[in-house]
C-alpha positions as CSV (number, residue, x, y, z in Angstrom):
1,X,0.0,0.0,0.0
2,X,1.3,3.4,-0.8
3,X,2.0,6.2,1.2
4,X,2.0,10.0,-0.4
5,X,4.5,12.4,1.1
6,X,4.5,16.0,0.4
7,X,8.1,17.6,0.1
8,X,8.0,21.3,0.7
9,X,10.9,23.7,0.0
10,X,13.4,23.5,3.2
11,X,14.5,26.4,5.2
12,X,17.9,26.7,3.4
13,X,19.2,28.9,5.9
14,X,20.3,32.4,7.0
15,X,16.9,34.1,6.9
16,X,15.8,32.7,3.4
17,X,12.4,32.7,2.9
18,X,12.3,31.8,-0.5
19,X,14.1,30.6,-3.4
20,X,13.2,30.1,-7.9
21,X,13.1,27.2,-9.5
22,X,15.9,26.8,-11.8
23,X,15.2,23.2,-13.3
24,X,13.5,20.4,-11.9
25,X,15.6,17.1,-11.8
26,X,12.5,14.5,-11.9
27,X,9.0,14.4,-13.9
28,X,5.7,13.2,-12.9
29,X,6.0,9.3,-12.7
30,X,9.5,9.1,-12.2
31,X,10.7,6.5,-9.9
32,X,13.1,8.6,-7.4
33,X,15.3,7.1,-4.8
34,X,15.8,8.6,-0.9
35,X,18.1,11.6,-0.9
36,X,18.0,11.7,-4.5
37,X,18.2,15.7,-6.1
38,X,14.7,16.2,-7.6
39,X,15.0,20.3,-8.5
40,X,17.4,23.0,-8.4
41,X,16.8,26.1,-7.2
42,X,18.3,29.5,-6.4
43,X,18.8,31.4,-3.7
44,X,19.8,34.6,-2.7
45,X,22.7,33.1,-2.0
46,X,23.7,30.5,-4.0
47,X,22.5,27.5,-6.7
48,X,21.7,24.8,-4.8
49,X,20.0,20.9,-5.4
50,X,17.4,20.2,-3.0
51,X,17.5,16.3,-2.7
52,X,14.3,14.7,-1.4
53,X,13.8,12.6,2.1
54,X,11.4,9.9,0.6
55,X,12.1,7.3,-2.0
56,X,9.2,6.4,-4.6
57,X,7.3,7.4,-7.1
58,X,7.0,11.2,-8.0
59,X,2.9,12.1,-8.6
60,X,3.3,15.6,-8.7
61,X,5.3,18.5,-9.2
62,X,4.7,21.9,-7.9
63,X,6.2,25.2,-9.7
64,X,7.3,26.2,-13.1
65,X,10.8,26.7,-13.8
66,X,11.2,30.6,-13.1
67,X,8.8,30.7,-10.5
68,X,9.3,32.0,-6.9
69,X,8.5,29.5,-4.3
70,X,8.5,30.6,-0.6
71,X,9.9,28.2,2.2
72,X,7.2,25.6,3.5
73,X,5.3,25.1,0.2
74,X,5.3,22.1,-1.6
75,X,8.0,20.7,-4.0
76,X,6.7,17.2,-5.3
77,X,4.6,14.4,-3.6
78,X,6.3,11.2,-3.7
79,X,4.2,8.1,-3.3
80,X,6.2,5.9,-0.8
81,X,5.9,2.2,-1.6
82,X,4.3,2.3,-5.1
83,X,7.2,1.6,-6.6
84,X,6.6,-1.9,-8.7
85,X,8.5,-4.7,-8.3
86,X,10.0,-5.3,-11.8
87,X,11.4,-1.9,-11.3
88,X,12.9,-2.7,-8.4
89,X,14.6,-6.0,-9.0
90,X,16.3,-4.2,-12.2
91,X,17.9,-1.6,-9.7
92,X,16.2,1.8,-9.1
93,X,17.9,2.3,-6.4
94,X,18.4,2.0,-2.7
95,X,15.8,4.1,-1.5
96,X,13.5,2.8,-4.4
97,X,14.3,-0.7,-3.7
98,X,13.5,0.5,-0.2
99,X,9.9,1.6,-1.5
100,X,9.2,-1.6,-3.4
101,X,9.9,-3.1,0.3
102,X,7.8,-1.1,2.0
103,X,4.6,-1.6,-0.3
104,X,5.5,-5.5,0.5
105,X,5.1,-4.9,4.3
106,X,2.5,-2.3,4.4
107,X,2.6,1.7,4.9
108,X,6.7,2.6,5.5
109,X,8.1,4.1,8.7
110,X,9.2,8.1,9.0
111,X,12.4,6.5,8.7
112,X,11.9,6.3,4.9
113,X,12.7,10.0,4.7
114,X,16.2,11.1,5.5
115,X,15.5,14.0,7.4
116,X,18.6,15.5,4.3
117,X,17.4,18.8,2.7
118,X,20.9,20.0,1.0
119,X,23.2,18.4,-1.4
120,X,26.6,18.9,0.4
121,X,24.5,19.3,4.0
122,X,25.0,16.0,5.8
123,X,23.4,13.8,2.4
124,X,25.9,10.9,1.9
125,X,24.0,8.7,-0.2
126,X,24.7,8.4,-3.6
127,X,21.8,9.4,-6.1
128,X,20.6,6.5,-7.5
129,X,19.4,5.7,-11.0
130,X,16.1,6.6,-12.0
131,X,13.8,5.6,-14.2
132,X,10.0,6.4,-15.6
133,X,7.3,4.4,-14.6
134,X,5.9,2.1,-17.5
135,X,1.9,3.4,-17.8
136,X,-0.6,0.5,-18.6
137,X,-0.7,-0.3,-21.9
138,X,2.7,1.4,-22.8
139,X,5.9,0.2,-24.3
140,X,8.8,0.1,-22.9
141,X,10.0,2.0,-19.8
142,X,12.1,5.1,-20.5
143,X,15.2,5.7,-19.0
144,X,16.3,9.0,-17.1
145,X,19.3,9.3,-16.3
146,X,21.0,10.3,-12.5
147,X,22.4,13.8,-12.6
148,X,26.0,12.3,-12.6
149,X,25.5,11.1,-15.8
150,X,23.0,13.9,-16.9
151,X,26.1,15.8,-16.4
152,X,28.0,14.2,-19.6
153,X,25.7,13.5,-21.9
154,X,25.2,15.1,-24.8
155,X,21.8,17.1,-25.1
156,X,19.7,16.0,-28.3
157,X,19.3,18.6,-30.7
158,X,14.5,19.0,-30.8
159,X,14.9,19.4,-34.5
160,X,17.7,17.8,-35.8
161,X,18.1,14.4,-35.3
162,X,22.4,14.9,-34.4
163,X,23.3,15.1,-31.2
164,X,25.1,18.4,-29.5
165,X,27.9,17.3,-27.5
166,X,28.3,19.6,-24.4
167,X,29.4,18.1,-21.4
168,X,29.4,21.3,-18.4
169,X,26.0,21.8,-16.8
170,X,27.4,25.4,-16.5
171,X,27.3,25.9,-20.3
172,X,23.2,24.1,-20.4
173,X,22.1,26.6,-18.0
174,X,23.9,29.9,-19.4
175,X,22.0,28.4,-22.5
176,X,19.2,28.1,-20.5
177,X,18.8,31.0,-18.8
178,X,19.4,33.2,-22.3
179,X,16.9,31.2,-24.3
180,X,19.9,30.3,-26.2
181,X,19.2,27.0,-29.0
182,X,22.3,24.9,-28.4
183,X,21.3,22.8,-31.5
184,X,21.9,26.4,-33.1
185,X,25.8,26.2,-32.4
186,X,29.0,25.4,-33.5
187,X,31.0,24.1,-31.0
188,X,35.1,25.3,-31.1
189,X,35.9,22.4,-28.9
190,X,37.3,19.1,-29.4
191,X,35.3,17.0,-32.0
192,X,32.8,19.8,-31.9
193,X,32.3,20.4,-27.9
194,X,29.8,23.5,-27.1
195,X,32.1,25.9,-24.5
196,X,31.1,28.4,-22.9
197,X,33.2,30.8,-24.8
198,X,30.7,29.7,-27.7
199,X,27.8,30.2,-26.1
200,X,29.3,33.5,-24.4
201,X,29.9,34.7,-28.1
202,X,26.2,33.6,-29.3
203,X,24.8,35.6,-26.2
204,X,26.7,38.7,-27.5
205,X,25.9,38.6,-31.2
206,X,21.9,38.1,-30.1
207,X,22.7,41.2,-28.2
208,X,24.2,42.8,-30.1
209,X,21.8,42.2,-33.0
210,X,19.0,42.8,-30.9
211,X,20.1,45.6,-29.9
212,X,20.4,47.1,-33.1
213,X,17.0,46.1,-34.4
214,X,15.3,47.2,-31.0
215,X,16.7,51.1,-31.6
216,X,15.8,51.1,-35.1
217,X,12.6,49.9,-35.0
218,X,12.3,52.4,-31.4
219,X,13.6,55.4,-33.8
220,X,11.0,54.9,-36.2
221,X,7.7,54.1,-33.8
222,X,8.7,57.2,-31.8
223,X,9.5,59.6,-34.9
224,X,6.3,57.9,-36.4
225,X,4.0,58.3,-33.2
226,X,5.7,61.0,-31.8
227,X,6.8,59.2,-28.5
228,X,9.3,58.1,-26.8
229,X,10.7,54.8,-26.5
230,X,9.9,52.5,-23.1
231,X,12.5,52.0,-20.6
232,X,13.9,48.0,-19.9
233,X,12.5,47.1,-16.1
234,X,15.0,44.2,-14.2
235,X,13.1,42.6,-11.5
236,X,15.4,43.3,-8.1
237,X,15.0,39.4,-6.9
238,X,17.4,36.9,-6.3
239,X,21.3,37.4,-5.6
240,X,21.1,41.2,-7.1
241,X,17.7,41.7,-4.8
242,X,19.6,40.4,-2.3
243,X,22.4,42.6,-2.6
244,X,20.2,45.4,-3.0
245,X,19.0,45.7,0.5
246,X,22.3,44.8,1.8
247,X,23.5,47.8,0.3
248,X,20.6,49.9,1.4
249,X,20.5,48.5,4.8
250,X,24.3,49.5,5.2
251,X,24.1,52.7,4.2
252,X,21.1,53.5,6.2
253,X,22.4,52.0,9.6
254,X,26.0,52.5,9.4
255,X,27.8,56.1,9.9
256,X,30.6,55.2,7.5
257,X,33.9,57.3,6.7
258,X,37.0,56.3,4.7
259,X,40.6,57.3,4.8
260,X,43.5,56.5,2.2
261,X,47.1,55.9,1.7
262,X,49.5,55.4,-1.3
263,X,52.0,52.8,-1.0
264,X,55.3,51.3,-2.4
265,X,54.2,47.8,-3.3
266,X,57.6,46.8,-4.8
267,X,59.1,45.1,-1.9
268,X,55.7,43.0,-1.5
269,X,55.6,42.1,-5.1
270,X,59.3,41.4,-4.8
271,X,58.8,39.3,-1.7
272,X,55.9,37.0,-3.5
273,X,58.2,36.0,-6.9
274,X,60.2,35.1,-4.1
275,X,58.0,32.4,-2.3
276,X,57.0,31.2,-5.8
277,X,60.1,29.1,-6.0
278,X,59.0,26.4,-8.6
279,X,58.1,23.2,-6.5
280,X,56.5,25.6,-3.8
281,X,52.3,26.5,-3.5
282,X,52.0,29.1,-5.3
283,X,50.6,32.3,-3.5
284,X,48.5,35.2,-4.7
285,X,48.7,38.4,-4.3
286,X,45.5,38.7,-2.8
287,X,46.6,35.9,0.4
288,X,49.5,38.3,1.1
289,X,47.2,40.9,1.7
290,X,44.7,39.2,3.6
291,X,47.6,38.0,5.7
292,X,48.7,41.5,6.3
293,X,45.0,42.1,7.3
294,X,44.8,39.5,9.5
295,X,48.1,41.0,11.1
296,X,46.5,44.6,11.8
297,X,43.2,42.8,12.8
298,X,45.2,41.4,15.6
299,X,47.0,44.6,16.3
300,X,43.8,46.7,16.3
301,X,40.9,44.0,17.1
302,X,38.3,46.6,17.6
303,X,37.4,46.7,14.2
304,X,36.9,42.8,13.5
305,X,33.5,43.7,15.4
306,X,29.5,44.2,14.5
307,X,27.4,46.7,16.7
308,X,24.1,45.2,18.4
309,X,21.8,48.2,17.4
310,X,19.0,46.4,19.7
311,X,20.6,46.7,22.8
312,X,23.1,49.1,21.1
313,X,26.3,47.6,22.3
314,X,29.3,46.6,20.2
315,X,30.2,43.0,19.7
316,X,33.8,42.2,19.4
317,X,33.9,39.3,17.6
318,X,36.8,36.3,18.6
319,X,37.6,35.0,15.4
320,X,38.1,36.6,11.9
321,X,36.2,35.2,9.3
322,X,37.4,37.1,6.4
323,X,35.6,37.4,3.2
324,X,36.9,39.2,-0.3
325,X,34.6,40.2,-2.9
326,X,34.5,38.1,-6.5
327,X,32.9,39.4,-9.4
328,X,31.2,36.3,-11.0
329,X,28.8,36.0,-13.9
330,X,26.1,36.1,-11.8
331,X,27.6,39.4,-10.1
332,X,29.2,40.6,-7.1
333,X,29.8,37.8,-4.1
334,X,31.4,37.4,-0.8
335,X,33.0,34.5,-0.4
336,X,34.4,34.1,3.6
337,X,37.8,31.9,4.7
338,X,36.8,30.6,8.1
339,X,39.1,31.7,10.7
340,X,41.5,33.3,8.4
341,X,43.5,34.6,11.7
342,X,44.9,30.9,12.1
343,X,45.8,30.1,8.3
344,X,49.5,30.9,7.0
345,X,49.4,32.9,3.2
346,X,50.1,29.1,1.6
347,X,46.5,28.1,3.0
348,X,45.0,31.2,2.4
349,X,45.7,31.2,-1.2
350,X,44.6,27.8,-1.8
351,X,41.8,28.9,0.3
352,X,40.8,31.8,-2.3
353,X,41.5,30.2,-5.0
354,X,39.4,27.4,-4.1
355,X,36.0,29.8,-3.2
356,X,36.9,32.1,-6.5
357,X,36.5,29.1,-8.9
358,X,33.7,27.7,-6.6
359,X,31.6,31.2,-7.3
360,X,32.6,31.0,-10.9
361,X,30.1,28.0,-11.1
362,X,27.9,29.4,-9.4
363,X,28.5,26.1,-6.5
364,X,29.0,28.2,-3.1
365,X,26.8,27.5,-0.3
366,X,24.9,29.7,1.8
367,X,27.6,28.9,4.8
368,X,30.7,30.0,2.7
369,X,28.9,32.9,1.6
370,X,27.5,34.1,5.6
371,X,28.9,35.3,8.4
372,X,32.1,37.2,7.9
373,X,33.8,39.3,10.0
374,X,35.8,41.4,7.8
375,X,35.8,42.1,4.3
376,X,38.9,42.8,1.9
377,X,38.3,44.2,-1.6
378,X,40.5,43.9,-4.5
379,X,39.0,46.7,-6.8
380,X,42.7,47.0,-8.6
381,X,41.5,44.0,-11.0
382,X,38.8,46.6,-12.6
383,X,41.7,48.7,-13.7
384,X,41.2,51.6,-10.7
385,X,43.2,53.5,-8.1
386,X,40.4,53.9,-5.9
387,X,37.1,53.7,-4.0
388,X,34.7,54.7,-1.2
389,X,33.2,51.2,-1.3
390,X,29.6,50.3,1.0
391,X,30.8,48.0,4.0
392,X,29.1,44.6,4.1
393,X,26.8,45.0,7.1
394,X,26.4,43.6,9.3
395,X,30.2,44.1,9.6
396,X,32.3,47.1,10.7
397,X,35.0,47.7,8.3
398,X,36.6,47.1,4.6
399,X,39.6,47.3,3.1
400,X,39.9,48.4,-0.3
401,X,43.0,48.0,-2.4
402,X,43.5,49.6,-5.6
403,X,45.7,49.0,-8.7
404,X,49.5,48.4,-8.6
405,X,51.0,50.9,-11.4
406,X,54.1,52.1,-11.8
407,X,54.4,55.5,-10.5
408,X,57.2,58.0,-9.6
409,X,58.1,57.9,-6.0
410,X,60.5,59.2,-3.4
411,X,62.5,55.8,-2.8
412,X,65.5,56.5,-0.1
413,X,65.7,60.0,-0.7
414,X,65.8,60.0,-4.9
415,X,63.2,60.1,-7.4
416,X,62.5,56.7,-9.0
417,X,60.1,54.4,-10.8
418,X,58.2,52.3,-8.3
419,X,55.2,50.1,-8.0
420,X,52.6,52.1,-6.1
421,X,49.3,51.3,-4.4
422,X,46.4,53.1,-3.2
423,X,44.8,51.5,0.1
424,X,41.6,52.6,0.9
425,X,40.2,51.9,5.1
426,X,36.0,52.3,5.0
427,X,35.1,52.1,9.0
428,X,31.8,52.4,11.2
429,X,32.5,55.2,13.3
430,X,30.3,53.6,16.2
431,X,33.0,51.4,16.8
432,X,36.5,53.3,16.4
433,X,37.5,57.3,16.4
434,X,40.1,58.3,13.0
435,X,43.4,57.7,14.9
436,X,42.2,53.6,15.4
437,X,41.1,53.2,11.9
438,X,44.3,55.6,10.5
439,X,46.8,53.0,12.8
440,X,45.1,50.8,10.8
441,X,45.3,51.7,7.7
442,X,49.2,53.0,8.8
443,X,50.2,49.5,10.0
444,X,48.9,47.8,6.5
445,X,50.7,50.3,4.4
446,X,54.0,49.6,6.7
447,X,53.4,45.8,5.9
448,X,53.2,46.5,2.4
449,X,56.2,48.7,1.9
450,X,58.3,46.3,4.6
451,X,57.0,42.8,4.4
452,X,59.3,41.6,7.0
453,X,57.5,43.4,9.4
454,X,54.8,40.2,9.2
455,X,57.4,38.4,10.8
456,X,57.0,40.1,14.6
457,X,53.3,39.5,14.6
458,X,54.1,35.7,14.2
């Protein structure tokens, strides 16, 4: 005897309260297994699969693709123990195997469900293979493939009969998401493999195209009807919705000021082709600094701090989680380094490196994208000197460092060629005066100029 279960969207965490369907994993009549991804969604946070508790047949889903669905309401049902036995002896899969067992032995226990409600969040079980269930009086049953193999095959072509070899999800959903034909496309790759740079360039020509058409035809229906044409409308949801009352938020609650410094980067530059010895990790630019930040956050620990504006205290905060901002085709995010105070710059820029190419594919979860302490921003990579940048709240402070360009400078008393920096200190004045945030900023600069001096905070 069957049981139906209704799966409803999980709280995902940190104050989410709801997310939009991306694609969904599993169709109506699909045999699904326990723990088993059945749609993937996004937050304002981050892309996630949501795998569901029960194992069984699927009888309904709930939610276009696109649509916003808030935390609590239903995803699919799942109809535990219908799953039928030929199905099950050919291997659907643990958790529908597990079904089939449980329609054998009458209505299955809770502990059918896993209680697992994130890929990555405690689920260990491998996702099983699925399969459609054969209607009465159909032919044969169709096969669906798990998402490990969804991941490299090749996606048919709707009318061409050829197949279109692309192999990263990433490039299926930037397709996806721009409406883009694949089947359309020429892949550049290796016996004809769709990359993204080819779907990057088809995105652009569209455009670019479009773009051209749109003003033309706009041109003539305003010169021929006298008005004037209508102004493109984004929707603020999702990450840039997100990011949007973040912003807001901060500037609203936080009396922020900034203070700047220039800086001789040539010793620091000098000092990291140094530790790049071949056989050595290699270590970014970017780890150097957030070492020397950790280093003045442990000289000046008033600013790795968040102020309590309920019972308006100031919270000095142990630990420094420090996150640096990563543009990202899906825009600006905040990766954090967890307890970057105890990591040495080897581990911090493997660190990095590891989150950067994480946000790249859009993969970070919600808990390496919460709860930092401290932000560093590398706004040199756009090409500028400077900036008065908007401090993450709920935090206290960001550092901001600008392009390294070769400038003139006073080196040892003569004019010369050196590699120059502009550091830039944002603060929330609730929690420091000026001389705190300029010892700051001071003691940074020092570092940078003089690496060595890193080596009397060890």
């Amino acid at each position: 005897m069957a049981v139906v279960r209704e799966f409803t969207l999980p709280d995902l965490g940190e104050g989410l309260t709801e997310a939009t369907i991306v694609q969904w994993l599993v169709e109506v009549g699909q045999v699904v297994a326990v723990d088993q991804p059945v749609v993937e969604v996004e937050t304002a946070k981050a892309m996630v699969e949501v795998p569901c508790p029960y194992g069984g047949v699927v009888t309904a889903r709930f939610g276009e693709e696109g649509a916003e669905v808030p935390v609590g309401s239903p995803l699919v049902t799942v109809a535990v123990g219908a799953v039928p036995d030929d199905l099950a002896s050919e291997g659907a899969g643990d958790g529908a195997a597990g079904a089939a067992g449980a329609a054998d032995t009458g209505p299955p226990e809770e502990s059918t469900g896993s209680g697992n409600v994130l890929v990555g969040y405690g689920t260990s079980a491998a996702a099983a293979r699925r399969r459609r269930v054969r209607p009465a009086g159909a032919g044969p049953a169709q096969d669906v493939p798990a998402p490990s193999e969804r991941a490299a095959a090749p996606v048919a072509a709707a009318p061409e009969s050829r197949t279109i070899p692309v192999i990263s999800p990433l490039v299926r959903r930037m397709a996806r998401e721009n409406d883009l034909d694949l089947g359309e496309l020429t892949g550049s790759g290796r016996d004809g493999l769709i990359l993204r740079s080819d779907v990057e360039r088809a995105i652009r020509e569209r455009e670019t195209a479009t773009t051209a058409a749109s003003v033309a035809g706009a041109v003539g229906a305003a010169s021929a009807a006298g008005a004037a044409p209508q102004a493109e409308r984004i929707p603020l949801k999702g990450m840039r919705g997100a990011a949007a009352e973040k912003f807001s938020r901060s500037r609203q609650e936080i009396p922020d000021a900034t203070c700047w410094v220039d800086a001789d980067a040539t010793e620091l530059l000098a000092a990291r082709r140094a530790m790049n010895v071949p056989g050595a990790p290699k270590v970014s630019l970017l780890a150097l600094l957030a070492r020397v930040t950790t280093a003045a956050l442990a000289r000046f620990p008033e600013l790795n701090a968040t102020v309590d504006t309920r019972t308006r205290e100031i919270v000095r905060l142990p630990a420094v989680h420090l996150g640096f901002a990563a543009q990202t085709d899906r825009g600006l995010v905040v990766p954090v380094v967890r307890d970057a105070h105890t990591r040495t710059v080897e581990d911090l820029s493997a660190e990095m490196a590891r989150l950067t190419e994480t946000a790249r594919t859009g993969g970070l979860s919600p808990a390496e994208l919460t709860h930092g302490t401290f932000t560093l921003n590398n706004y040199g990579v756009f090409g500028v000197d400077g900036s008065t940048p908007i401090i993450n709240h709920p935090e206290a402070a960001m550092l901001g460092v600008g392009r390294i360009a070769a400038k003139p400078w006073v080196h040892e008393g003569e004019l010369a060629v050196r590699q120059v920096v502009q550091l830039s200190f944002t603060f929330d004045h609730r929690v420091c005066d000026g001389a705190t945030a300029g010892g700051f900023l001071r003691f940074v600069a020092d570092c940078v100029e003089q690496p060595a001096l890193l080596l009397r905070t060890l």
